[in-house]
C-alpha positions as CSV (number, residue, x, y, z in Angstrom):
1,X,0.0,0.0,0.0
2,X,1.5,3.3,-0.8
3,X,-0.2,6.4,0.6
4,X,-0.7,9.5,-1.4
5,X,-0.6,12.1,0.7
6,X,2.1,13.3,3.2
7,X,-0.4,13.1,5.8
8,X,-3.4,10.9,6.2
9,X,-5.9,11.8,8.6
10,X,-8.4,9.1,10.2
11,X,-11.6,10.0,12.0
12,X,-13.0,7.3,14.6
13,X,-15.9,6.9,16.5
14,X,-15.8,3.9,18.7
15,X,-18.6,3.1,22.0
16,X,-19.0,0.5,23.7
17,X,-16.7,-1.3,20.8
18,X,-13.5,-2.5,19.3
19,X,-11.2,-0.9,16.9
20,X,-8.0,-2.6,15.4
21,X,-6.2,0.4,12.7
22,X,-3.3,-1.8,11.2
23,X,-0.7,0.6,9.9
24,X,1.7,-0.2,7.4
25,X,5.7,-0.6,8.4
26,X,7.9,3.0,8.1
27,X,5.0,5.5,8.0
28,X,5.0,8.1,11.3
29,X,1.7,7.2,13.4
30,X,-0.1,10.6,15.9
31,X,-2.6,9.4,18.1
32,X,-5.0,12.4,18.6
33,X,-7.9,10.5,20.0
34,X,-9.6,11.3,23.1
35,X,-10.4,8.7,25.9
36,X,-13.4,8.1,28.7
37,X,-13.4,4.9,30.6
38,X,-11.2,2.8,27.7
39,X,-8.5,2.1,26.3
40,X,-6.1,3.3,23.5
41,X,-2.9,0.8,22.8
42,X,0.0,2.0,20.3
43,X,-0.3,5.1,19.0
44,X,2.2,8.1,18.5
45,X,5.9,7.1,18.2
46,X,9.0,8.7,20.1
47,X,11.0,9.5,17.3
48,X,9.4,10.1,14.0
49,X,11.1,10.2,10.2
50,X,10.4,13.7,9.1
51,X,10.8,11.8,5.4
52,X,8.1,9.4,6.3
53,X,4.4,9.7,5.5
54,X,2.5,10.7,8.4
55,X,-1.0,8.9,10.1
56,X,-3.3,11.1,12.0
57,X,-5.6,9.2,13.8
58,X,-8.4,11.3,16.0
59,X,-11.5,10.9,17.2
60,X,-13.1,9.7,21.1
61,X,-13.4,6.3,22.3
62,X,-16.0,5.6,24.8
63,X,-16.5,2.5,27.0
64,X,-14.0,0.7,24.4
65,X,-10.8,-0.4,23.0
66,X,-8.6,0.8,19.8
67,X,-5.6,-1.1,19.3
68,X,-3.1,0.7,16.6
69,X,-1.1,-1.6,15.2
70,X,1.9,-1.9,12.6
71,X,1.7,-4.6,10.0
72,X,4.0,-7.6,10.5
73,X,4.8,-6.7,14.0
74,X,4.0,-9.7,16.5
75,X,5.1,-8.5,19.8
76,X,2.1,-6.4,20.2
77,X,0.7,-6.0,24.0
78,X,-2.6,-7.9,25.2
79,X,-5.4,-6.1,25.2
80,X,-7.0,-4.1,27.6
81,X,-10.0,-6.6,27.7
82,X,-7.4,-10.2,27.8
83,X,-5.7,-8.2,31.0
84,X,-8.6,-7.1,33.3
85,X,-10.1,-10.4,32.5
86,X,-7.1,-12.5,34.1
């Protein structure tokens, strides 16, 4: 996937859901989304590539879970839902 723009921008919604944004490997990822009672795993990077496409991702999530993710990458964390439920 190749992205056409230097910057992407991503509007989400999610209550009382699940969200899973799978990113592609070497783009810049900003987490912009807004949080009440859930939880928001991944997200904006330490050090971002100023020659890199960038991901904008904003939005709320209520009561729920987003999970941003980079494609490939297996050593993800559990979710928020796998750990309260141990």
């Amino acid at each position: 996937m190749e992205l056409e723009a230097d910057v992407t921008y991503i509007s989400l919604s999610c209550w009382l859901s699940a969200a899973k944004i799978i990113v592609p490997p070497g783009v810049n990822v900003v987490s912009n989304l807004k949080n009440v009672l859930g939880a928001i795993n991944g997200g904006s990077q330490g050090r971002m590539d100023p020659e890199s496409p960038t991901i904008v991702i904003e939005g709320k999530c209520v009561l729920g879970e987003v999970n941003i993710e980079v494609k490939g990458k297996s050593d993800q964390k559990k979710s928020f839902w796998k750990r309260i439920s141990e």
